[in-house]
DSSP file (Angstrom, degrees, kcal/mol; ACC not computed):
  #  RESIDUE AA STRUCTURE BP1 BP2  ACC     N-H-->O    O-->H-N    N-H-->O    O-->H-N    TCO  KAPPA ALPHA  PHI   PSI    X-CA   Y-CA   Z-CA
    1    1 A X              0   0    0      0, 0.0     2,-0.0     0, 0.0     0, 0.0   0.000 360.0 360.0 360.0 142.5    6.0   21.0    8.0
    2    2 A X     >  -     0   0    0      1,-0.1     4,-1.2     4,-0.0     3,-0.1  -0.386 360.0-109.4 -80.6 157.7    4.0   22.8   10.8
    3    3 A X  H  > S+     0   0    0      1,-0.2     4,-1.0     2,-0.1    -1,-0.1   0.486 113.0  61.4 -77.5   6.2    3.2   20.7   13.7
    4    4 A X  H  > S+     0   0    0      2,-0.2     4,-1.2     3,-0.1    -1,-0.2   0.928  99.9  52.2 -48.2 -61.9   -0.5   20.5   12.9
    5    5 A X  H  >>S+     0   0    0      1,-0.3     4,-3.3     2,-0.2     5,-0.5   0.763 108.9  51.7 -62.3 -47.0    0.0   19.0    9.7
    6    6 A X  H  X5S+     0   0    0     -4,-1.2     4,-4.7     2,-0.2    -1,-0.3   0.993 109.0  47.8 -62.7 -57.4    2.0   16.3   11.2
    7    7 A X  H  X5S+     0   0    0     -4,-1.0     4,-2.1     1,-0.3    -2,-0.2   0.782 112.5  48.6 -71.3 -27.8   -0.5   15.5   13.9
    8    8 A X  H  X5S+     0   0    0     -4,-1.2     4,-2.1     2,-0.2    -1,-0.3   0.946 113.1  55.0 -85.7 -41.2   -3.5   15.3   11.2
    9    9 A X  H  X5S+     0   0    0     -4,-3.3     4,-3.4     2,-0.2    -2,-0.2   0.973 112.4  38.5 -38.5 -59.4   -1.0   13.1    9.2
   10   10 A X  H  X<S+     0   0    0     -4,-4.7     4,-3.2    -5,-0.5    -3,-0.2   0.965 111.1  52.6 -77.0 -40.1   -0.5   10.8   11.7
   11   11 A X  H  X S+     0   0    0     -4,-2.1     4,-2.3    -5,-0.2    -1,-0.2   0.820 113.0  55.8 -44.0 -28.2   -4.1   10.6   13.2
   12   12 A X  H  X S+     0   0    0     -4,-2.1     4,-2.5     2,-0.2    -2,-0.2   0.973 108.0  44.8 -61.6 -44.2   -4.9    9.8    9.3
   13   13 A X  H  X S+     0   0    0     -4,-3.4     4,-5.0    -5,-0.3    -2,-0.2   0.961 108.3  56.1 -51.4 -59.1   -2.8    7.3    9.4
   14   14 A X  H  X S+     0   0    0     -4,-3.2     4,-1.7    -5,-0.2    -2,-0.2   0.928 110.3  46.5 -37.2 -75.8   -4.3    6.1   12.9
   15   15 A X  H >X S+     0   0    0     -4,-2.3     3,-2.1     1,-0.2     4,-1.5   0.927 111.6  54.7 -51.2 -65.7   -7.9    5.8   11.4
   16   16 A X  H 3X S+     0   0    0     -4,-2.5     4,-2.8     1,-0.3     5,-0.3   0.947 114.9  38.2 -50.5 -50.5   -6.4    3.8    8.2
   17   17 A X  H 3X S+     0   0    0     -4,-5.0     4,-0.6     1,-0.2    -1,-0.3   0.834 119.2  46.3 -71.6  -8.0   -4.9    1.4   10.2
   18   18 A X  H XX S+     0   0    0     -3,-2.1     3,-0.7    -4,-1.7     4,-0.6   0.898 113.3  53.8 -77.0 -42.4   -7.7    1.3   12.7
   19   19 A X  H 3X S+     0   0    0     -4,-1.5     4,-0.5     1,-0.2    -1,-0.2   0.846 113.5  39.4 -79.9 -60.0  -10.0    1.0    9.9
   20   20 A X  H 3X S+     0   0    0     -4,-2.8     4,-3.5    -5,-0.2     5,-0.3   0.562  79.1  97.3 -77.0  -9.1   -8.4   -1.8    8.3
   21   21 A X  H <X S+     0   0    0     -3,-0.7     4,-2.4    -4,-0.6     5,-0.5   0.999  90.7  47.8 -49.7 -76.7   -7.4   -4.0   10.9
   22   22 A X  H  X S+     0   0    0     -4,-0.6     4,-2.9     1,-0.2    -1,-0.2   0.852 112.7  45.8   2.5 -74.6  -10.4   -5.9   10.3
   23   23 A X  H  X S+     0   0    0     -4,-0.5     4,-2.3     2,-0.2    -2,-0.2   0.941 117.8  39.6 -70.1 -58.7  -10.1   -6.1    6.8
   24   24 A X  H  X S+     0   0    0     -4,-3.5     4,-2.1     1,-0.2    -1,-0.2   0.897 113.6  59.8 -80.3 -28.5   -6.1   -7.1    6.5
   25   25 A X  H  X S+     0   0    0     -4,-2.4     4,-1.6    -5,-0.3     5,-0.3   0.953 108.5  43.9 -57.7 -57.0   -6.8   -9.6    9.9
   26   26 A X  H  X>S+     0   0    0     -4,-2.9     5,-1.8    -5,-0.5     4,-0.9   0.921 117.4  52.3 -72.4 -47.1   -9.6  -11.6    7.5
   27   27 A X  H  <5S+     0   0    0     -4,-2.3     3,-0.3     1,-0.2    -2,-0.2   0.905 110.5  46.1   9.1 -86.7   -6.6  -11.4    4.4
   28   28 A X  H  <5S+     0   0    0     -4,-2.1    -2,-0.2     1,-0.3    -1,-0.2   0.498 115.9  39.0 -85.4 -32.3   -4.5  -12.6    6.3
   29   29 A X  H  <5S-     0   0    0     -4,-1.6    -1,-0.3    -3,-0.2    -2,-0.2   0.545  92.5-127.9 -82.0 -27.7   -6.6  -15.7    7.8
   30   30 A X  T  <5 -     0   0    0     -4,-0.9     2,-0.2    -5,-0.3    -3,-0.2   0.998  38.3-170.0  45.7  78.4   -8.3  -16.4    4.5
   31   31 A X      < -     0   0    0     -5,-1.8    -1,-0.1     1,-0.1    31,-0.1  -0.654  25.0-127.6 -99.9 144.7  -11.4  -16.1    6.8
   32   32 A X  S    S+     0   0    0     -2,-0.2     3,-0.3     1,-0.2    -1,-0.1   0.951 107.6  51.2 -35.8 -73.8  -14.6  -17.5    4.4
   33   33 A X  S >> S+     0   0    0      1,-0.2     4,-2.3     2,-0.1     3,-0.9   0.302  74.8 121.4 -44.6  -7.5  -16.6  -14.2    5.2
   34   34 A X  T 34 S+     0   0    0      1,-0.3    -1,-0.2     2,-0.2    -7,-0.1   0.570  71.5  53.3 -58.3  -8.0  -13.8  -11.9    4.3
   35   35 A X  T >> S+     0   0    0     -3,-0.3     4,-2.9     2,-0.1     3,-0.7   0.922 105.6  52.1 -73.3 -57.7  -15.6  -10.2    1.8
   36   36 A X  H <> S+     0   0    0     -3,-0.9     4,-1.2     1,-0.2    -2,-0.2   0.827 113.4  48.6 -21.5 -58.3  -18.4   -9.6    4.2
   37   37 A X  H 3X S+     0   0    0     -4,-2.3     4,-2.3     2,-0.2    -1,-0.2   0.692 100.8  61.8 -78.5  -5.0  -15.8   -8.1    6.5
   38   38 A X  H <4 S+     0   0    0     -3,-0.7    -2,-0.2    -5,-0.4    -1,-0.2   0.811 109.3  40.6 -82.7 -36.6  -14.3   -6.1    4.1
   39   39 A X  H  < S+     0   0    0     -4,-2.9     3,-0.5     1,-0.1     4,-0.4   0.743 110.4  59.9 -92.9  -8.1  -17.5   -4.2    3.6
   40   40 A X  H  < S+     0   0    0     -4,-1.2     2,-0.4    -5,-0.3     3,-0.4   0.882  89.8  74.0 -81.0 -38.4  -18.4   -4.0    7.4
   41   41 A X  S  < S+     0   0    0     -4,-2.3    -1,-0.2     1,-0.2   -18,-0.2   0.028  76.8  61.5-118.7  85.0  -15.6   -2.3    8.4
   42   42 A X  S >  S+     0   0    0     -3,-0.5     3,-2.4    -2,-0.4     4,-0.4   0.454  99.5  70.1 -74.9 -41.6  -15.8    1.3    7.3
   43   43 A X  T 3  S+     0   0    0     -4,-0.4     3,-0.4    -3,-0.4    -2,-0.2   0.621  75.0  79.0 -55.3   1.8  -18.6    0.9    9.6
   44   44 A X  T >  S+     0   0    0     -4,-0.2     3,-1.3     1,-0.2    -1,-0.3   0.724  78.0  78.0 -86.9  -5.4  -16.0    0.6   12.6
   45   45 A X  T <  S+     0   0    0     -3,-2.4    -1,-0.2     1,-0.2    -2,-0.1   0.809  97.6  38.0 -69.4 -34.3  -15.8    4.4   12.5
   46   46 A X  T 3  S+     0   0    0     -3,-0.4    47,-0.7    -4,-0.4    -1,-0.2   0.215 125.0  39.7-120.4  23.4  -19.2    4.9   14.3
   47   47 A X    X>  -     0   0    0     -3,-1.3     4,-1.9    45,-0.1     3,-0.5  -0.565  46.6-170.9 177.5 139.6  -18.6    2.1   16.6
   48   48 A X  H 3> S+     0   0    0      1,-0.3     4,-4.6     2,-0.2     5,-0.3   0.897  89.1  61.9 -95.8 -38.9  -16.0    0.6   18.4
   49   49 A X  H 3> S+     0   0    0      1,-0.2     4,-0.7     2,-0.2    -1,-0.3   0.554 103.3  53.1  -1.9 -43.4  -18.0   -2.7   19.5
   50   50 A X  H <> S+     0   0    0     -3,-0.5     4,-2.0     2,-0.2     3,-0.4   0.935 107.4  49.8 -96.4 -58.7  -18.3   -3.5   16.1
   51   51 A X  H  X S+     0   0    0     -4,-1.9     4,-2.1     1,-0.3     5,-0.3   0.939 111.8  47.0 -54.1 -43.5  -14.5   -3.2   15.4
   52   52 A X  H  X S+     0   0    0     -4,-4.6     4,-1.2     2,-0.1    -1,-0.3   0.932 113.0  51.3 -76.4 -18.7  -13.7   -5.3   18.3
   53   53 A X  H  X S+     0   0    0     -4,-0.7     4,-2.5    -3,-0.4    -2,-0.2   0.987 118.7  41.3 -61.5 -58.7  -16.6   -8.0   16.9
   54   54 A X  H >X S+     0   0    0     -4,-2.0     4,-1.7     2,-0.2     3,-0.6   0.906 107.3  51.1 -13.8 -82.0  -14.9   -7.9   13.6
   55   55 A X  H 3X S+     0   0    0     -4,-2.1     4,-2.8     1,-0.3    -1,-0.2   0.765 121.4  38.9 -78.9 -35.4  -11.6   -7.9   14.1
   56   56 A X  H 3< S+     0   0    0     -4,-1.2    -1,-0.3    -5,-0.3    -2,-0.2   0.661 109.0  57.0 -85.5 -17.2  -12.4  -11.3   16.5
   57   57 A X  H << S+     0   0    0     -4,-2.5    -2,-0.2    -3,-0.6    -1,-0.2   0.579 116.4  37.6 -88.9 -13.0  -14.8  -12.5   14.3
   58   58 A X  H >< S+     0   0    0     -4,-1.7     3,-2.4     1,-0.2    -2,-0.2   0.942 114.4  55.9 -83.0 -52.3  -11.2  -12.4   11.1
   59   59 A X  T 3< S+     0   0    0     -4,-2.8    -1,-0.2     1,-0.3    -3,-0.1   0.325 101.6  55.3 -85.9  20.1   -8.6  -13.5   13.6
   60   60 A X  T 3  S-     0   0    0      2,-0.1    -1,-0.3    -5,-0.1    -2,-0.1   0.432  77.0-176.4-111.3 -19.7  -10.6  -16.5   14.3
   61   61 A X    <   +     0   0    0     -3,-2.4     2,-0.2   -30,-0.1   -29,-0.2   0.679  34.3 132.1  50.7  -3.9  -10.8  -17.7   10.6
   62   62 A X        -     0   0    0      1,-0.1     3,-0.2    -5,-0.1    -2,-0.1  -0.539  56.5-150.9-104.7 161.6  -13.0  -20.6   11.4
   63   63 A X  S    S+     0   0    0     -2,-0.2    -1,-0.1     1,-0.1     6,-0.1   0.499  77.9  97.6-104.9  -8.1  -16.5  -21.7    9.4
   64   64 A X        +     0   0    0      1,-0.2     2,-3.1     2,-0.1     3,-0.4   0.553  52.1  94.8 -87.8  -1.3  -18.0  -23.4   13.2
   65   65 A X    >>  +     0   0    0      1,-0.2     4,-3.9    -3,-0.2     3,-1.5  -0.074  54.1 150.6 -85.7  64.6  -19.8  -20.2   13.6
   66   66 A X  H 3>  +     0   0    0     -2,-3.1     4,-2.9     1,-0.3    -1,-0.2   0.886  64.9  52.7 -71.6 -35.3  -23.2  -22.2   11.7
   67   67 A X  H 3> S+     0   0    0     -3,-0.4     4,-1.5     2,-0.2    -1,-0.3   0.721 110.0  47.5 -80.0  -9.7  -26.1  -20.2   13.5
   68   68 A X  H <>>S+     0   0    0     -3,-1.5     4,-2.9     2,-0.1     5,-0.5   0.794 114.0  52.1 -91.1 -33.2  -24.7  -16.7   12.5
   69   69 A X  H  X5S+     0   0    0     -4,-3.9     4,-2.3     1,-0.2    -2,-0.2   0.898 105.0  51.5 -20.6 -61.0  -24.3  -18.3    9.1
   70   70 A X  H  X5S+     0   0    0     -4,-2.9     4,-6.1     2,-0.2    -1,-0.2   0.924 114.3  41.7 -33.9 -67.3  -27.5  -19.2    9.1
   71   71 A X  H  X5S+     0   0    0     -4,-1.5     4,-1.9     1,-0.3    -2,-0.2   0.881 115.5  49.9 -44.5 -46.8  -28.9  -15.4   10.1
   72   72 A X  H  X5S+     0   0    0     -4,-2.9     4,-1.9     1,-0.2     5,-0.3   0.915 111.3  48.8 -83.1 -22.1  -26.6  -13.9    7.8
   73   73 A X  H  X<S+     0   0    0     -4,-2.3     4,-3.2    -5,-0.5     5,-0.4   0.993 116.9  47.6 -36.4 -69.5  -28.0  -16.6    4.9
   74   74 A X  H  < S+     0   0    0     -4,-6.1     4,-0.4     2,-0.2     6,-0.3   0.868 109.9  46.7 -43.4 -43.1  -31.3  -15.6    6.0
   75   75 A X  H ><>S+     0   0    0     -4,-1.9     3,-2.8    -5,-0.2     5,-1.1   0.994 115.7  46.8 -64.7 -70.9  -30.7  -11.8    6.0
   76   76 A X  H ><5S+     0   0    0     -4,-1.9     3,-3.7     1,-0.3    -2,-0.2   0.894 107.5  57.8 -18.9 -80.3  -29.0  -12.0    2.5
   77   77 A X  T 3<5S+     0   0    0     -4,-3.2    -1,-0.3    -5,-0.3    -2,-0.2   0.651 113.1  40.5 -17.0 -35.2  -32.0  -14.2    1.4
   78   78 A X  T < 5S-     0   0    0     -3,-2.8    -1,-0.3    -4,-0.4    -2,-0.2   0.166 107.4-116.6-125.4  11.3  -34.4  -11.2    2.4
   79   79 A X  T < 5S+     0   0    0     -3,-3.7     3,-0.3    -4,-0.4    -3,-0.2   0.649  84.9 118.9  49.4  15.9  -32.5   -8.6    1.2
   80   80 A X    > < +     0   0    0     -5,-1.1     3,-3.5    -6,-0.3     2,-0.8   0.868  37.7  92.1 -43.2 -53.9  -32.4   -7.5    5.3
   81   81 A X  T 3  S+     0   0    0      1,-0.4    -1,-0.2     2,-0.2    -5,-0.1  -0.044  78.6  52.6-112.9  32.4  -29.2   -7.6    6.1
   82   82 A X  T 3> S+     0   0    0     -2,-0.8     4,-0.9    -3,-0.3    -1,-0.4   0.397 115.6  52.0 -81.5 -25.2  -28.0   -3.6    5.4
   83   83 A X  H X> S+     0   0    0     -3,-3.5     3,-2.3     2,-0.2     4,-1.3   0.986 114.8  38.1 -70.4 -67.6  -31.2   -3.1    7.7
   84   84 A X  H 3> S+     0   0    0     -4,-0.4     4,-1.8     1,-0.3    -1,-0.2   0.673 114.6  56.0 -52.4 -27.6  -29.5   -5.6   10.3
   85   85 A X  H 3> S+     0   0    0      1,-0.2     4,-0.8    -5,-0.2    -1,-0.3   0.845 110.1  41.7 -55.0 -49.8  -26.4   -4.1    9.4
   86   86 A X  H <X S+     0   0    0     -3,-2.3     4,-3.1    -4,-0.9     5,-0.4   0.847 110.4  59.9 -79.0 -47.0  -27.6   -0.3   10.4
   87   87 A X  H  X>S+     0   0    0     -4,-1.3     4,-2.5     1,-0.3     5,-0.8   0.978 105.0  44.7 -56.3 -68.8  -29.3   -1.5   13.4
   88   88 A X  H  X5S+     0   0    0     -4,-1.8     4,-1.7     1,-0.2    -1,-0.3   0.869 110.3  50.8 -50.1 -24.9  -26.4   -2.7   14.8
   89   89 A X  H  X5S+     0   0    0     -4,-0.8     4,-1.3     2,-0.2     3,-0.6   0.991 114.3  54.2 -65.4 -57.6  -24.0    0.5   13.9
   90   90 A X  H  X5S+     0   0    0     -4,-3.1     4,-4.8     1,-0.3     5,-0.2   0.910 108.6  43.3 -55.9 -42.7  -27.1    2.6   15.7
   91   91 A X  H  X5S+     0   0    0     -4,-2.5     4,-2.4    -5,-0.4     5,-0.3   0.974 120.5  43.6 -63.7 -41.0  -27.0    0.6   18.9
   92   92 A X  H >X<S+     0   0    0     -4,-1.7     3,-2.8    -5,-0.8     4,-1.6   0.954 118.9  47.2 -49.5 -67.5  -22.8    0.8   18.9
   93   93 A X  H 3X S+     0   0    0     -4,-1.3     4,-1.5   -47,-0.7    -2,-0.2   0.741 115.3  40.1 -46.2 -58.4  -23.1    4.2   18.1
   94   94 A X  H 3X S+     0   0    0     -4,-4.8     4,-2.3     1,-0.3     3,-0.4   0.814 110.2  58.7 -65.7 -27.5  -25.8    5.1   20.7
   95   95 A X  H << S+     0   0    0     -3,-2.8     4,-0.3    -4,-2.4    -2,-0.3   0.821 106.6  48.2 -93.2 -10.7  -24.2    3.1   23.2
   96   96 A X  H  < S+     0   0    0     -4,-1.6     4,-0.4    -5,-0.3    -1,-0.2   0.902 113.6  54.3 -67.3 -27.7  -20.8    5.4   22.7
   97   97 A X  H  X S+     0   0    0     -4,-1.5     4,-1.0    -3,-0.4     5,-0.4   0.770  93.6  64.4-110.2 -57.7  -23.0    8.4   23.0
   98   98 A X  T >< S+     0   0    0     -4,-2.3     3,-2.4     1,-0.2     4,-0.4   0.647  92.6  58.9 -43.5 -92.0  -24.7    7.9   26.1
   99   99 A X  G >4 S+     0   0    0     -4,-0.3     3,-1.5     1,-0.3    -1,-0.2   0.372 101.9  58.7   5.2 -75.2  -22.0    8.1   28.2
  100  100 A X  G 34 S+     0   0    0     -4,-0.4    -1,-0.3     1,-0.2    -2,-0.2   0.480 102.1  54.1   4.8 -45.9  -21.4   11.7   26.8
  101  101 A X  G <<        0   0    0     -3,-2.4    -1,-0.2    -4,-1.0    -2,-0.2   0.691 360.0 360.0 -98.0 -21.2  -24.7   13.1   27.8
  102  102 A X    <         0   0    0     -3,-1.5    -1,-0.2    -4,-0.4    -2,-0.2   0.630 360.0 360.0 -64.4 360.0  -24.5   12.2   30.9
């Protein structure tokens, strides 16, 4: 194997496990929401904010969190919460970006 091939192997690898941390953290917890988190993070790709929200919001496993409950009730309810969802990737996303331009 060329050393290319290796180095794109192992960065693939690097993204699955980054990807998933989330997802196997909420598993693992038998966090309530773990469905929720299971579809939020692909979304950690275009923002790293989100992953570390995620990943603290599985390893914590606990139901006390009642006012985002609430929101996300509310968002669900109002067929929102892919908007809320997208807002929040743009704002990660933009805030990785500034930096960049400068």
């Amino acid at each position: 194997m060329t050393p290319k091939l290796v180095i794109a192997i192992a960065l693939l690898i690097a993204l699955l496990v980054y990807m998933t941390a989330p997802a196997l953290a909420a598993l693992v917890t038998r966090h309530p929401e773990r469905r929720l988190i299971y579809r939020l993070a692909p979304l950690t790709l275009f923002s790293f904010l989100l992953w570390v929200a995620l990943l603290a919001w599985a390893l914590t496993g606990q139901r006390d969190d009642a006012r985002v409950a609430r929101y996300v009730a509310k968002l669900r309810g109002s067929n929102r919460l892919p908007i809320a969802i997208a807002l929040l990737v743009l704002v990660g996303l933009a805030g990785s970006l500034l930096p960049l331009l400068r």
